[in-house]
Every structure is written in structure tokens, then in C-alpha cells.
C-alpha positions as CSV (number, residue, x, y, z in Angstrom):
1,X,165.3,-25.6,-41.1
2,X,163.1,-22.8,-39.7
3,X,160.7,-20.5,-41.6
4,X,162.6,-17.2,-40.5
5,X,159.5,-15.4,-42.8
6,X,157.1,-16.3,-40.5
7,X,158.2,-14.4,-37.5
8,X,156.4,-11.8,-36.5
9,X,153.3,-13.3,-37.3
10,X,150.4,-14.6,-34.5
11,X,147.6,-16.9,-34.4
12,X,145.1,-15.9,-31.7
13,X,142.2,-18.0,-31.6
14,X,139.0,-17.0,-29.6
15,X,140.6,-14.0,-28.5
16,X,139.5,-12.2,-25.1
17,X,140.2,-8.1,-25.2
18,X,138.6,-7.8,-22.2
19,X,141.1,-8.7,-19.8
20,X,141.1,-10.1,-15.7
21,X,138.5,-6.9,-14.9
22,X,136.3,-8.1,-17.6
23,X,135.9,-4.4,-18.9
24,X,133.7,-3.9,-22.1
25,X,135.1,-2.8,-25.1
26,X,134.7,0.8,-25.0
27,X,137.0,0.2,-21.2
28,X,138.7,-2.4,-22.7
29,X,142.5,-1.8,-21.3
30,X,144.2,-3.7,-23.9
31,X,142.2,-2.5,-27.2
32,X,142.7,1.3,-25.7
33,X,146.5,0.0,-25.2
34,X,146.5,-1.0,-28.8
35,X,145.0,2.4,-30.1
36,X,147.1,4.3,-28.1
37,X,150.5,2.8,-29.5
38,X,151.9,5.7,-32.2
39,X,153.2,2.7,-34.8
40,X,152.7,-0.8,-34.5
41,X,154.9,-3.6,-35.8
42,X,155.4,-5.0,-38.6
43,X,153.6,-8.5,-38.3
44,X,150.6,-10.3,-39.9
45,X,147.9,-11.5,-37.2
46,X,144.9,-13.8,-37.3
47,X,142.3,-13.2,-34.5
48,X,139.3,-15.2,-34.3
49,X,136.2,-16.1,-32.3
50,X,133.2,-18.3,-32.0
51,X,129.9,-18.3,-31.3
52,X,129.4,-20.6,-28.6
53,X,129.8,-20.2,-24.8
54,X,131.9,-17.4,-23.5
55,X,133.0,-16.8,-27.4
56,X,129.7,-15.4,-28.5
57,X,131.0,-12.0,-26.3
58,X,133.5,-11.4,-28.2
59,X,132.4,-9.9,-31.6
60,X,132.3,-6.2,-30.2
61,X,135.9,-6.5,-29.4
62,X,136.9,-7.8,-32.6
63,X,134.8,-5.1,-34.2
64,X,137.0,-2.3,-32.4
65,X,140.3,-4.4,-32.8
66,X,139.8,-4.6,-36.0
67,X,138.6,-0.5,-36.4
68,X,142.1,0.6,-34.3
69,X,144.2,-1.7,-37.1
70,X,142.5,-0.3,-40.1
71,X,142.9,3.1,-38.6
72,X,146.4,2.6,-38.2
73,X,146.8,1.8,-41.8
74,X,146.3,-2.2,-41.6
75,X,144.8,-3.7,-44.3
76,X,141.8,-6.9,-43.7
77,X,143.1,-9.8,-45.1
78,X,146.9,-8.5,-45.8
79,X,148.5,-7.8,-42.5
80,X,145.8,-9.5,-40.5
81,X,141.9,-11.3,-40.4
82,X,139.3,-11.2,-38.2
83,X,137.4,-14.9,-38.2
84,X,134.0,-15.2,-36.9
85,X,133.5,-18.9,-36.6
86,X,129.9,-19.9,-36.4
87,X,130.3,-23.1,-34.0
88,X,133.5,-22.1,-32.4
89,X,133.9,-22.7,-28.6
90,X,136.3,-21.1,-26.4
91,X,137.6,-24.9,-25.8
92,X,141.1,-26.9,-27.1
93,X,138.6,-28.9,-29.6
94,X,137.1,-26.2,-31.1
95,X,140.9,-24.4,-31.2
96,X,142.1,-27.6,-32.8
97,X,139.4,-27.2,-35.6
98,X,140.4,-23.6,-36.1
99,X,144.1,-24.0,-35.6
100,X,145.4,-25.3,-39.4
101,X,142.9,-22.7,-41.7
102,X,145.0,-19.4,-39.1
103,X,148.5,-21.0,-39.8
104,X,147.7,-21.8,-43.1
105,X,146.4,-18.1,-43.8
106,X,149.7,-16.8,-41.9
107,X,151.7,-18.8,-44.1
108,X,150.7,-17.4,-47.4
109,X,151.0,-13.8,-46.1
């Protein structure tokens, strides 16, 4: 039997905001797509990211992700949580590491 409580929730490990034009987070089309939206969903969302390789770029966009969901009223470590994972590699090793602690977290949301 399925866990119908889980859905709407979302696991997105070393998470890219910058999108295919590589834009920096102040031009960041998808973070200025988040902010823009007047209400967002109900859902609980992990984001995460590594230090290692092409990971290490991504703390300022989890910075302002994280900024535009408080300011819409989202609460850290209730309806979602930013992960900085000292190690972590944008690679399918490092996301299997990183995988069971964000569907663990989602599950006890």
C-alpha cells in the first residue's frame, strides 16, 4: 500500500538554481520564478548540496532559496531543509550517500 501522506513532498539533492544559462543567483530565472509565485503549495522539501566539484557553487543559491521560502512563510526544518554536506559531490555515489537521511527527514514531516 502507498504512503498517500507523502505526496507533495521532494528530495532534491545537489540542487542547481542556476539553470542551462548558468545565471548567478541574483539572475537566477528559477529562484526569481520561485519568489515571484503569490502562494506556493503545500509540500515539505529537502534541498541539499555539497562541497565538492561543481557542488561547492551552489551555497549562494541555497542561501536565497532558502530567504524566498522563509519570506513566504516557510518554516526551516518544518516544511523544508537546506543540507550543506561537507564531502558531497554532484555525482550518483555521493547522491546515494545523501539519499536515505532526505527521505527519512521527508518521512517524519
Amino acid at each position: 500500500m502507498g504512503r498517500s501522506d507523502l505526496a507533495g513532498r521532494a528530495a532534491c539533492l545537489s540542487t542547481s538554481f542556476e539553470g542551462v544559462e548558468g545565471a548567478p543567483p541574483l539572475h537566477s530565472r528559477l529562484l526569481r520564478e520561485l519568489e515571484e509565485r503569490a502562494v506556493l503549495p503545500t509540500a515539505k522539501l529537502f534541498l541539499d548540496y555539497g562541497t565538492m566539484g561543481i557542488d561547492e557553487c551552489y551555497e549562494p543559491y541555497h542561501r536565497d532559496a532558502g530567504a524566498i521560502l522563509r519570506a513566504k512563510g516557510w518554516s526551516d526544518g518544518e516544511e523544508f531543509l537546506i543540507r550543506h554536506v561537507a564531502g558531497g559531490a554532484h555525482t550518483p555515489p555521493s547522491w546515494g550517500e545523501r539519499l536515505d537521511p532526505a527521505l527519512r527527514w521527508l518521512a517524519t514531516r
